[in-house]
LUMDOZA-171169 format. One line per field, with one value per residue (C-alpha): residue number from 1; residue in three letters; x negated, y negated, z negated. Coordinates in nm, 3 decimals, padded with zeros to 5 digits. Layout:
nr	[NUM | ...]
rest	[ala | ...]
px	[X | ...]
py	[Y | ...]
pz	[Z | ...]
***
This chain:
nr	[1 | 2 | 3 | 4 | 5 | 6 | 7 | 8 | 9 | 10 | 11 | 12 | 13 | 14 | 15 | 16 | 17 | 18 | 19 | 20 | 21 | 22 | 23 | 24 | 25 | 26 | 27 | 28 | 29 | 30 | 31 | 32 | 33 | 34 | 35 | 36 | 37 | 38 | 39 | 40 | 41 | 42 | 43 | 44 | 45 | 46 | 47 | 48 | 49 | 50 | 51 | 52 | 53 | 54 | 55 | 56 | 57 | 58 | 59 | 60 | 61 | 62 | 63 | 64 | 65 | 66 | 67 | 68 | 69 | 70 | 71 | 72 | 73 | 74 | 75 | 76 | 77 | 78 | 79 | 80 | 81 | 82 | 83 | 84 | 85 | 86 | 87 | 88 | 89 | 90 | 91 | 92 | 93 | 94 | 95 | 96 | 97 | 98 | 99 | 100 | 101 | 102 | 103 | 104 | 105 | 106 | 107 | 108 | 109 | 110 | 111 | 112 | 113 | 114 | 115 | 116 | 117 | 118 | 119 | 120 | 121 | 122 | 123 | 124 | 125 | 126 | 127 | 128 | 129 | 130 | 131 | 132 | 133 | 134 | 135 | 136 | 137 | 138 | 139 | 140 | 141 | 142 | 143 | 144 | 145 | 146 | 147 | 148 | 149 | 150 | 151 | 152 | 153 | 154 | 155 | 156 | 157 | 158 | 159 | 160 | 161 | 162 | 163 | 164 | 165 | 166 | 167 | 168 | 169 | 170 | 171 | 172 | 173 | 174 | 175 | 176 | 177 | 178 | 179 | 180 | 181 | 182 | 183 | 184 | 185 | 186 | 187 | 188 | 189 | 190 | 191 | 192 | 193 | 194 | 195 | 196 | 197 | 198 | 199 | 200 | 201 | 202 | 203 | 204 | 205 | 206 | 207 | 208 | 209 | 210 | 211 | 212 | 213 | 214 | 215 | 216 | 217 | 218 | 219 | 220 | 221 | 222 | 223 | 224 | 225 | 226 | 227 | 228 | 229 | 230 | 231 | 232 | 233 | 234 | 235 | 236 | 237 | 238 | 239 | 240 | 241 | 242 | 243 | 244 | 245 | 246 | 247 | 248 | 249 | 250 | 251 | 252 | 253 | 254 | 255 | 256 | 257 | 258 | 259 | 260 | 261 | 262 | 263 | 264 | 265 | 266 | 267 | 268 | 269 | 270 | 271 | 272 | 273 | 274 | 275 | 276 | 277 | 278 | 279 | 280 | 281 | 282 | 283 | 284 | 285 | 286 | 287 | 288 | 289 | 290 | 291 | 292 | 293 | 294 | 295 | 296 | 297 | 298 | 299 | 300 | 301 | 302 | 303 | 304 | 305 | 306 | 307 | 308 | 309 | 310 | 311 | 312 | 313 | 314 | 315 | 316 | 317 | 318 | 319 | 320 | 321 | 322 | 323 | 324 | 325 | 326 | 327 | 328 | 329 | 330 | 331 | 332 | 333 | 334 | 335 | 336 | 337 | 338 | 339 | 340 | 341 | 342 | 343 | 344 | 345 | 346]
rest	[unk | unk | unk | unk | unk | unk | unk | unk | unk | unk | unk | unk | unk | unk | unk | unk | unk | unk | unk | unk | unk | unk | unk | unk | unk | unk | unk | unk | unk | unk | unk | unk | unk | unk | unk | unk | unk | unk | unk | unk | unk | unk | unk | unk | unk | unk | unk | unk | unk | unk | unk | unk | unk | unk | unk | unk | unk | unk | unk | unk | unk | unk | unk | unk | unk | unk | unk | unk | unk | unk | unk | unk | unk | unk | unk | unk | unk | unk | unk | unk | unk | unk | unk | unk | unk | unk | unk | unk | unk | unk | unk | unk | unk | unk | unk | unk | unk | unk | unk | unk | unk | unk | unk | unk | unk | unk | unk | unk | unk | unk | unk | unk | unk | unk | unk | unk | unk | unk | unk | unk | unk | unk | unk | unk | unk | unk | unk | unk | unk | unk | unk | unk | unk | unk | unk | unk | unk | unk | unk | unk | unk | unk | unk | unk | unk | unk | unk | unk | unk | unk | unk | unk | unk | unk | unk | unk | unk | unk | unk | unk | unk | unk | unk | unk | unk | unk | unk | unk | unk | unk | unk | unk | unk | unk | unk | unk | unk | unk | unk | unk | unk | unk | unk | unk | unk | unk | unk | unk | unk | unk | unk | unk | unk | unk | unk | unk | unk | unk | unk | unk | unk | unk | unk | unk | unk | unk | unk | unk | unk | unk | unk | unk | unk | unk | unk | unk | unk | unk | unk | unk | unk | unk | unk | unk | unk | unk | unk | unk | unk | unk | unk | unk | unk | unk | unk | unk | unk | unk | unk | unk | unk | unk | unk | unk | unk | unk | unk | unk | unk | unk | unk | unk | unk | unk | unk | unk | unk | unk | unk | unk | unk | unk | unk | unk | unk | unk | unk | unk | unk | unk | unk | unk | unk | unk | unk | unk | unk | unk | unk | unk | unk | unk | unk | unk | unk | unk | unk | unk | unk | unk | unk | unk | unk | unk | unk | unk | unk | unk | unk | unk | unk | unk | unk | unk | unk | unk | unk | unk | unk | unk | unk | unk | unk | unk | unk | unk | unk | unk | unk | unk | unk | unk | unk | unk | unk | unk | unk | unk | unk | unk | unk | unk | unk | unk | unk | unk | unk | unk | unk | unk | unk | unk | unk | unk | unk | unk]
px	[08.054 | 08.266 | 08.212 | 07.890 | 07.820 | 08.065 | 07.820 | 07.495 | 07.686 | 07.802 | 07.464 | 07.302 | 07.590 | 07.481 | 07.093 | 07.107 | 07.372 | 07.156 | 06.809 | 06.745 | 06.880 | 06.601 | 06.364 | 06.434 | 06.423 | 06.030 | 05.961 | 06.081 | 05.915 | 05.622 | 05.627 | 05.277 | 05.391 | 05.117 | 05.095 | 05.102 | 04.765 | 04.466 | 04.111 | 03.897 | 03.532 | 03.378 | 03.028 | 02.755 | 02.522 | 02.610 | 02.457 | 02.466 | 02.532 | 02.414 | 02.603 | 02.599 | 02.473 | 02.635 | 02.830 | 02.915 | 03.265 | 03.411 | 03.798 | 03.943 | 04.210 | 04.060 | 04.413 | 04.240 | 04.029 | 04.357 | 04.502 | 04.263 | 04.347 | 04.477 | 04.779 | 05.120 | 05.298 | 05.615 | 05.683 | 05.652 | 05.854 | 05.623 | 05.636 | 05.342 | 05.203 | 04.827 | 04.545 | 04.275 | 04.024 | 03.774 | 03.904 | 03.914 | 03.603 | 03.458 | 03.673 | 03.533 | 03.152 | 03.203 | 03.354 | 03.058 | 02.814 | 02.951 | 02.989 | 02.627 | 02.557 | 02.740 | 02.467 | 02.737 | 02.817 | 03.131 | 03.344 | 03.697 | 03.909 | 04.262 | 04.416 | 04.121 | 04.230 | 04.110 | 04.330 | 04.578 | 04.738 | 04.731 | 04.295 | 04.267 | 04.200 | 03.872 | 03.745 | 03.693 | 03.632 | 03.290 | 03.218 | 03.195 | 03.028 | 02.803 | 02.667 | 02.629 | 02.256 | 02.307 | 02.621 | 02.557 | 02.888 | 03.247 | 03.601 | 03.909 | 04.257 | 04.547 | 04.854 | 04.975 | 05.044 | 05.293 | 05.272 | 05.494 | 05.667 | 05.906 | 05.918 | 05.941 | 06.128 | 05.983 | 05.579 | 05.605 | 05.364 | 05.276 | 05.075 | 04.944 | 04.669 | 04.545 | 04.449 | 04.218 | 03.848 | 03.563 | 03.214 | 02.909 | 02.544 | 02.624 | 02.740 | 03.118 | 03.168 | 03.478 | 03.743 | 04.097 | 04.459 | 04.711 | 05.084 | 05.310 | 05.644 | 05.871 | 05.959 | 06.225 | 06.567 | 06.581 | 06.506 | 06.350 | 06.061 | 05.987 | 05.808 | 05.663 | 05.387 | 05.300 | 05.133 | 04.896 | 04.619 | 04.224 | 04.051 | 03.682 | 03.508 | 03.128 | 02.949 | 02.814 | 02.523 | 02.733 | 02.923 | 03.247 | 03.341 | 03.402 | 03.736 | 03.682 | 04.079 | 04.145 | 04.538 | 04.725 | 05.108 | 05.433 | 05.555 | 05.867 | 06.090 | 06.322 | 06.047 | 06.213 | 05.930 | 05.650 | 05.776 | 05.792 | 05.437 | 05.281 | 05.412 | 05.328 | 04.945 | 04.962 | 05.081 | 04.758 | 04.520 | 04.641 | 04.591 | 04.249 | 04.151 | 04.262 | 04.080 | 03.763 | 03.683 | 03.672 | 03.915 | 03.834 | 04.143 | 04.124 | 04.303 | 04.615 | 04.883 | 05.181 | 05.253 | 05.093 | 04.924 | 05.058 | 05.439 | 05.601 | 05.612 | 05.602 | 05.468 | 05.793 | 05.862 | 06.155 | 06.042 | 05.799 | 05.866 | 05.497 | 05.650 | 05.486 | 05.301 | 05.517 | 05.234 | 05.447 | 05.346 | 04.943 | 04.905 | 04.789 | 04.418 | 04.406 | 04.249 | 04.360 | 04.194 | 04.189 | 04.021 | 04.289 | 04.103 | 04.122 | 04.462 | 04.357 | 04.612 | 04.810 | 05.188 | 05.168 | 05.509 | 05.307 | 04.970 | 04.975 | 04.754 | 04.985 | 05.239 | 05.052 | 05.172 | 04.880 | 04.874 | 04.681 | 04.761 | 04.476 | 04.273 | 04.191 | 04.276 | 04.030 | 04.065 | 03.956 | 03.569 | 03.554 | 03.367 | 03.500 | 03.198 | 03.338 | 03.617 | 03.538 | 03.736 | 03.531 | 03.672 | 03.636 | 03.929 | 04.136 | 03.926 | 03.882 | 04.186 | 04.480 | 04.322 | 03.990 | 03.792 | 03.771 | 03.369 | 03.401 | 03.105 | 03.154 | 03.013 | 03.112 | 03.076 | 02.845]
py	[02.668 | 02.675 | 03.022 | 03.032 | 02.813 | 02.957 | 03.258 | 03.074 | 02.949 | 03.285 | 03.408 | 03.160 | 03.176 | 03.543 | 03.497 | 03.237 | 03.471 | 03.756 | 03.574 | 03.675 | 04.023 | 04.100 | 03.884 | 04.140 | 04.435 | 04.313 | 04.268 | 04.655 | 04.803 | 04.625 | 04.677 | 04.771 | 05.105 | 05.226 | 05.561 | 05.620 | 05.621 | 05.563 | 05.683 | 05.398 | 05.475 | 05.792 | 05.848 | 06.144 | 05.936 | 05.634 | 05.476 | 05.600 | 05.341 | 05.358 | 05.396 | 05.088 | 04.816 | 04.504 | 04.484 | 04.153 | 04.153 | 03.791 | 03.812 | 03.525 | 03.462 | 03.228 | 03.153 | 03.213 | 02.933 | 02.726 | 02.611 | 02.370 | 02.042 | 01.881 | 02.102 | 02.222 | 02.502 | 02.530 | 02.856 | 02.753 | 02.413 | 02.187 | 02.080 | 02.146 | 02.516 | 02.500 | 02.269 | 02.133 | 02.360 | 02.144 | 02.206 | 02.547 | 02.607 | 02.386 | 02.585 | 02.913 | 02.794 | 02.658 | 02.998 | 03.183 | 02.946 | 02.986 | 03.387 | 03.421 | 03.235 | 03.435 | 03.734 | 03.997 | 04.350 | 04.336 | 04.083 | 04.119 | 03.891 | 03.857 | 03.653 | 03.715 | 03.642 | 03.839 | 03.726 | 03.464 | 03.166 | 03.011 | 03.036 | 02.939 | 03.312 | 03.368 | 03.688 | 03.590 | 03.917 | 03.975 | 03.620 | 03.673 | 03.966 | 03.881 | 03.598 | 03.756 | 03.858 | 04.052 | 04.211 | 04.452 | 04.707 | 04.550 | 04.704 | 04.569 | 04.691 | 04.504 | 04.343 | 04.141 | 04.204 | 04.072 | 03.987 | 03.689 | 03.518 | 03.221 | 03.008 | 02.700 | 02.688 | 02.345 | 02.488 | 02.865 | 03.027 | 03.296 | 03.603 | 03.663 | 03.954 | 03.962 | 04.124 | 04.254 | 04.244 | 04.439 | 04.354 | 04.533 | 04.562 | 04.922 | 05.178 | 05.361 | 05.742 | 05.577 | 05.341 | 05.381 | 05.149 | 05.244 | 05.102 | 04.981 | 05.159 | 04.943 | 04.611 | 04.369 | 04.529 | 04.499 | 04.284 | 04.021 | 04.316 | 04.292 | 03.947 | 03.975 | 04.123 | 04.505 | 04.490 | 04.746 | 04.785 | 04.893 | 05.134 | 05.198 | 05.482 | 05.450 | 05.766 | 05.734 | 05.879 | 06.127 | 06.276 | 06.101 | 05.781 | 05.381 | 05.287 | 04.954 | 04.848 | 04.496 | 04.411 | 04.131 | 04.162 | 03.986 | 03.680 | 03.585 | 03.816 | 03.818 | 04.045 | 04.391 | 04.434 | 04.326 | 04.537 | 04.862 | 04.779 | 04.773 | 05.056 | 05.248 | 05.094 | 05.170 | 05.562 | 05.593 | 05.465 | 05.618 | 05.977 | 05.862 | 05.767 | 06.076 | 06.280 | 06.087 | 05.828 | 05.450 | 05.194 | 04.802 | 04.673 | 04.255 | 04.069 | 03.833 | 03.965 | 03.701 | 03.742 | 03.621 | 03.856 | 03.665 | 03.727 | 03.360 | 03.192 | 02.802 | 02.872 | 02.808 | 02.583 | 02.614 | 02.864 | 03.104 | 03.228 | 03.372 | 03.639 | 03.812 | 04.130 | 04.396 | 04.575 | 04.821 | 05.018 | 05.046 | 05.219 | 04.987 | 05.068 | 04.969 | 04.614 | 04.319 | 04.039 | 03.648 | 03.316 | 03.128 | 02.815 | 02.763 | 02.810 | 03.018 | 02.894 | 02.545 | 02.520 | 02.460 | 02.249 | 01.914 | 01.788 | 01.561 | 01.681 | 01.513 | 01.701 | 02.070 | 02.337 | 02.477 | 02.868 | 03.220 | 03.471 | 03.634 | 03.833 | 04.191 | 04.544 | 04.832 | 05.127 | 05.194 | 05.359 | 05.000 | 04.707 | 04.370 | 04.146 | 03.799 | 03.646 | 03.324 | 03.107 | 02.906 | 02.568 | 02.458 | 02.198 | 02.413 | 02.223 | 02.523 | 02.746 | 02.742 | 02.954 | 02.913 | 03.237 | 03.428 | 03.598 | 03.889 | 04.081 | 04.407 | 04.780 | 05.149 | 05.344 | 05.639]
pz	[06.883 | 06.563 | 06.530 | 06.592 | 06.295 | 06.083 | 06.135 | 06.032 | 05.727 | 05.609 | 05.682 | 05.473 | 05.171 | 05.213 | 05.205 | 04.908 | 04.678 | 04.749 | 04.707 | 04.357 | 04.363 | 04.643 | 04.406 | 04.109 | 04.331 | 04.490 | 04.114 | 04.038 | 04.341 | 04.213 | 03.825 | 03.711 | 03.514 | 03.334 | 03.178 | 02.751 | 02.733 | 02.989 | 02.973 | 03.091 | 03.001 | 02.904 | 02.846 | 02.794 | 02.677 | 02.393 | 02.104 | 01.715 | 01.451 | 01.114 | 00.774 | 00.551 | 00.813 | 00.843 | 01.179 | 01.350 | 01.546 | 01.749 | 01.788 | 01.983 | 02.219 | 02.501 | 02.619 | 03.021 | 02.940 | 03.048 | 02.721 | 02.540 | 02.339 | 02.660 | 02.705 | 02.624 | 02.758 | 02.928 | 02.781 | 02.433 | 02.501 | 02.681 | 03.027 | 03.163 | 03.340 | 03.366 | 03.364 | 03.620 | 03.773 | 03.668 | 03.327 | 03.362 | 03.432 | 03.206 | 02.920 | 03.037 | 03.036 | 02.691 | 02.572 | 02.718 | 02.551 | 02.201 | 02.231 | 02.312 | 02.017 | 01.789 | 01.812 | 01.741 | 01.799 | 01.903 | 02.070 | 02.118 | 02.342 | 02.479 | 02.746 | 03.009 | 03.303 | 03.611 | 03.907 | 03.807 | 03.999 | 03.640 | 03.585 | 04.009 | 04.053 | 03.853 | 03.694 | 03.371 | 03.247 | 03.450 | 03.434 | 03.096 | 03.107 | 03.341 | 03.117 | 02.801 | 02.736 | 02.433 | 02.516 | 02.790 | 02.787 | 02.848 | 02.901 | 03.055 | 02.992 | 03.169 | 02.933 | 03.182 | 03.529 | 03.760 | 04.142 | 04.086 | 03.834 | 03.959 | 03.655 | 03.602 | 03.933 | 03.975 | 04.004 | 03.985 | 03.703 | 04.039 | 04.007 | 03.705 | 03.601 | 03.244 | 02.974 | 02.662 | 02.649 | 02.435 | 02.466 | 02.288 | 02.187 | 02.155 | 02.406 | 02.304 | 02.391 | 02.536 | 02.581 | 02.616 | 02.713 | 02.496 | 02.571 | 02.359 | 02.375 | 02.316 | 02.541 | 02.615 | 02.814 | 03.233 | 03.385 | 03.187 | 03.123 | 03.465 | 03.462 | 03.093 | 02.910 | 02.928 | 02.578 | 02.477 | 02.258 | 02.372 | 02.108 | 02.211 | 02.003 | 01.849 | 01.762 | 01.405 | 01.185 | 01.022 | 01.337 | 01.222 | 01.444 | 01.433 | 01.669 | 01.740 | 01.835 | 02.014 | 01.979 | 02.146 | 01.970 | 02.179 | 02.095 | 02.180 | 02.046 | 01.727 | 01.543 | 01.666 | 01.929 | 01.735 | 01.445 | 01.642 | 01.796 | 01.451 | 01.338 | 01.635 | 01.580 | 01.194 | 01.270 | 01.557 | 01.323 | 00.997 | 01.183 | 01.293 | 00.952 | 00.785 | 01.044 | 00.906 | 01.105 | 01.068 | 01.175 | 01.271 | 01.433 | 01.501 | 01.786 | 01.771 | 01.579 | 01.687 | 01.294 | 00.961 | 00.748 | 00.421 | 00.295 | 00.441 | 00.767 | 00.834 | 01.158 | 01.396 | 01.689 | 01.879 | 02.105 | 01.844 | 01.518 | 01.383 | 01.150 | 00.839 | 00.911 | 00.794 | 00.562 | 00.457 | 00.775 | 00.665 | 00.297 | 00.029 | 00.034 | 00.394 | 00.372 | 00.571 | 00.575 | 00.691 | 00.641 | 00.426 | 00.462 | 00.836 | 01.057 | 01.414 | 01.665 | 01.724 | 01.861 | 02.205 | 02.259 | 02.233 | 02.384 | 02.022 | 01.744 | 01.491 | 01.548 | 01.597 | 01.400 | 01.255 | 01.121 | 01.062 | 01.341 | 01.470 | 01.164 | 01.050 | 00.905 | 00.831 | 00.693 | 00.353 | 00.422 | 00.652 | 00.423 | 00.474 | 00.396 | 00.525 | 00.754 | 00.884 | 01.104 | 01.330 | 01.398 | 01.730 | 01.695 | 01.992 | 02.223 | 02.466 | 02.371 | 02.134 | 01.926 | 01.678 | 01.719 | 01.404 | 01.287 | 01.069 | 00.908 | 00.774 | 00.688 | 00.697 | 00.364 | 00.320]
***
């Protein structure tokens, strides 16, 4: 009898020491890997835009409809790891209203959700899509996707599958994922982000082409990541540009486009943009007026810190009429969407 549970104990020492080394080794079997770059759309037939038009392009991060004035985030020092479904889904509706409003060309979005314990499993991205009535092409292009994550221990974030969004009036020639390179060491990579950026490509009146780029930059680093992934961005588009096309690129940076940084909780650090990477008659631009995203390590407005994140850069032929931050008070995300109106040079 004493051996016998001497056996079930060393069995079960055994099963608990090993439990998280055959935890990490489901997560590496499972790693989404995707490839440098991936062709997503490609079409015969697309839409020409005109020369010297105004253009109307949305950039917002919906934070999967899950992160509105009611919540703080574990991750960036709160305690809590998602909201109602009822909340949820009134988020998502609310989003969708305010985007068909907008009447723009473009809309770019990040933190869509498609099938994620955190957003009760909902496809935001055809939801979305699906309720537009102006904008009838959309692309997806994962930058998140893990089959579990086990944190907080307590209430397990679970599966999570996310990503970038672009939505236009006008049909691209195509649409592709691009990967960032470079990404935390092993194995905290394999529950993170797998950050890329989505360029889609519009044919244009003169032959040449407009890349409309969507970027979603990480976070939580010490800058070293985020510093590589803009230069890596900068170098793409810089090439594109000199080959005579136009460059929009909008999305949530994780940095500041001015030279200092107040914005920095315990847990995030919103650096400066390193603009030595785009040349100096690249223009980046941002509503200075308005801050785009709120801390997220307290539900209490009081103590939100408040700063620019999410904005522009175009390439020099690329007008910049306006950049307007829309302020929705973070009732339905963390972040205020940002409307920008510009034109491409004859």
């Amino acid at each position: 009898m004493r051996k016998h549970l001497f056996r079930i104990s060393i069995t079960l020492v055994i099963l608990v020491i090993s439990a998280p080394f055959l935890f990490i080794g489901l997560l590496q079997v499972t790693d989404y890997r995707p490839r440098k770059i991936e062709q997503l759309t490609k079409d015969q037939i697309f839409d020409t835009l005109p020369l010297g038009s105004p253009f109307t392009l949305v950039t917002w991060n919906i934070g999967y409809a899950g992160l509105g004035d009611n919540m703080d985030f574990f991750y960036d020092g709160g305690t809590e790891v998602r909201t109602t479904s009822f909340r949820t889904h009134q988020n998502l509706d609310s989003i969708q209203k305010w985007l068909n409003a907008q009447n723009a060309h473009f809309v770019v979005l990040q933190e869509v959700d498609i099938c994620s314990k955190r957003s009760y499993y909902i496809d935001q991205f055809h939801r979305i899509k699906n309720k537009l009535e102006d904008l009838k092409y959309g692309v997806f292009a994962y930058n998140y996707k893990v089959r579990y994550i086990p944190f907080p221990l307590n209430q397990p974030l679970g599966r999570v599958e996310s990503g970038l969004a672009l939505y236009s009036k006008l049909q691209p020639t195509e649409s592709k994922r691009h990967a960032y390179t470079a990404q935390y060491a092993w194995p905290k990579y394999l529950w993170m982000l797998d950050r890329a950026f989505l360029e889609s490509s519009f044919h244009l009146w003169n032959d040449k082409k407009l890349h409309v780029i969507n970027t979603h930059n990480t976070a939580f680093d010490d800058g070293e990541i985020r510093s590589s992934e803009t230069k890596q961005l900068a170098e793409y588009v810089i090439k594109l540009y000199q080959e005579g096309n136009y460059v929009i690129i909008a999305g949530d940076w994780n940095q500041t486009p001015y030279d200092t940084s107040s914005y920095q909780t315990e847990f995030f650090n919103a650096l400066p943009l390193k603009k030595e990477f785009f040349p100096s008659d690249w223009n980046i631009a941002w509503d200075s007026q308005n801050p785009t995203n709120r801390s997220l390590h307290t539900k209490k407005r009081e103590e939100w810190v408040l700063h620019t994140i999410d904005f522009v850069i175009a390439s020099p032929n690329v007008k910049i009429e306006s950049v307007e931050t829309i302020n929705l008070h973070f009732t339905h995300s963390d972040h205020n969407p940002v409307r920008i109106i510009f034109s491409l040079s004859k």
